[in-house]
VOGU-3710 file (C-alpha; in Angstrom, 3 decimals, decimal comma):
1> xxxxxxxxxx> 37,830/-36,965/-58,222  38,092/-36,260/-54,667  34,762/-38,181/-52,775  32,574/-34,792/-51,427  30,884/-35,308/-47,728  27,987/-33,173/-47,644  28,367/-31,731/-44,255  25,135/-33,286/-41,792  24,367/-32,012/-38,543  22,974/-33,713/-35,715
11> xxxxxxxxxx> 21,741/-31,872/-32,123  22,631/-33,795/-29,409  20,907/-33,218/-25,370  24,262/-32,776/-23,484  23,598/-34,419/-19,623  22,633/-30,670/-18,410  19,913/-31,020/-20,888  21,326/-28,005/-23,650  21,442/-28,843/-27,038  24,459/-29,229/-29,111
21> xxxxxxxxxx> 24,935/-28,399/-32,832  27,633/-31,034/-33,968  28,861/-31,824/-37,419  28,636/-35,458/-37,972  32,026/-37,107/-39,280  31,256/-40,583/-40,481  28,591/-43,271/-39,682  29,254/-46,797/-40,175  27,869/-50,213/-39,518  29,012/-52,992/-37,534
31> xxxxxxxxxx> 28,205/-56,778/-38,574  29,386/-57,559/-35,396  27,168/-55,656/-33,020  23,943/-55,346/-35,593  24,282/-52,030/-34,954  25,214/-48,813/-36,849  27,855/-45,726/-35,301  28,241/-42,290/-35,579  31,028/-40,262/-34,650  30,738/-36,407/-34,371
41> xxxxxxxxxx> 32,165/-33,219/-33,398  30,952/-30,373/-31,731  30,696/-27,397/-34,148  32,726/-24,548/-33,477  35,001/-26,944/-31,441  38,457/-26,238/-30,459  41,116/-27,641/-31,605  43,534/-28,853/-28,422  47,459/-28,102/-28,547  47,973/-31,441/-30,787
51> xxxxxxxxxx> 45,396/-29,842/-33,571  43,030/-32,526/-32,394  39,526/-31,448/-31,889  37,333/-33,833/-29,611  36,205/-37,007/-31,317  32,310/-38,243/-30,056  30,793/-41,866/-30,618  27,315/-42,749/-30,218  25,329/-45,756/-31,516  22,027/-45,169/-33,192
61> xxxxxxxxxx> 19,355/-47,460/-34,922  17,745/-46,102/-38,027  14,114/-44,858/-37,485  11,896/-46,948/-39,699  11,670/-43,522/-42,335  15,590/-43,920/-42,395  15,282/-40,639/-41,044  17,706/-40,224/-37,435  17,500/-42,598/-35,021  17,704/-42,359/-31,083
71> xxxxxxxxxx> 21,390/-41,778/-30,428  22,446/-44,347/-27,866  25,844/-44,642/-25,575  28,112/-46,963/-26,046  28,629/-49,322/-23,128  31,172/-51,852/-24,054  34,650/-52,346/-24,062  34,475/-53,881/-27,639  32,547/-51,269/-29,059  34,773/-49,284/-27,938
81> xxxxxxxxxx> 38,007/-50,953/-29,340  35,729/-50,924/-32,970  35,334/-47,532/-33,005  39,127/-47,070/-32,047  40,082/-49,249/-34,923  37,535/-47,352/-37,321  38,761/-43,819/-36,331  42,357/-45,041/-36,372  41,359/-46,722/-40,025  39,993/-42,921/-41,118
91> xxxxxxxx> 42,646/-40,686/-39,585  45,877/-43,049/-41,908  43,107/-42,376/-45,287  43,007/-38,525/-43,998  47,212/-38,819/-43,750  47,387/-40,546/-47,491  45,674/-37,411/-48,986  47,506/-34,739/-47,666
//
């Protein structure tokens, strides 16, 4: 039994203030920073010569509903690296099932 992931949207502001439909790949939590991640994709995105499509971070704390949260940017270097190891982490389980 194959794990199903509902497929969640969230609409981001881009910096020219148009929203953006994108499909939400994970979210995860880090210990570390007390903080929890999302990474997401724009929908309809194309796929670059590699069959890559572009890969979006943001951090985000839970609203107090558990409803979303305000998406925030990641600043550091470290969060960075964490959400480099987590992709890296997802793209080798993606690999295993194919």
């Amino acid at each position: 039994m194959g794990h199903e992931h509902e497929e969640r949207h969230i609409t981001i502001v881009d910096e020219n203030g148009n929203e953006q439909l994108c499909e939400v790949i994970d979210t995860f939590y880090s210990e570390q920073f007390g903080k929890s991640y999302v990474l997401y994709s724009l929908v309809g995105a194309e796929e670059d010569e590699d069959g890559q499509i572009e890969i979006f971070a943001s951090s985000f704390v839970p609203s107090e509903n558990g409803e979303d949260g305000e998406l925030e940017p990641i600043e550091t270097e470290e969060e960075w690296d964490l959400i480099e190891d987590f992709l890296n982490s997802l793209e080798d389980e993606f690999d295993e099932e194919e």
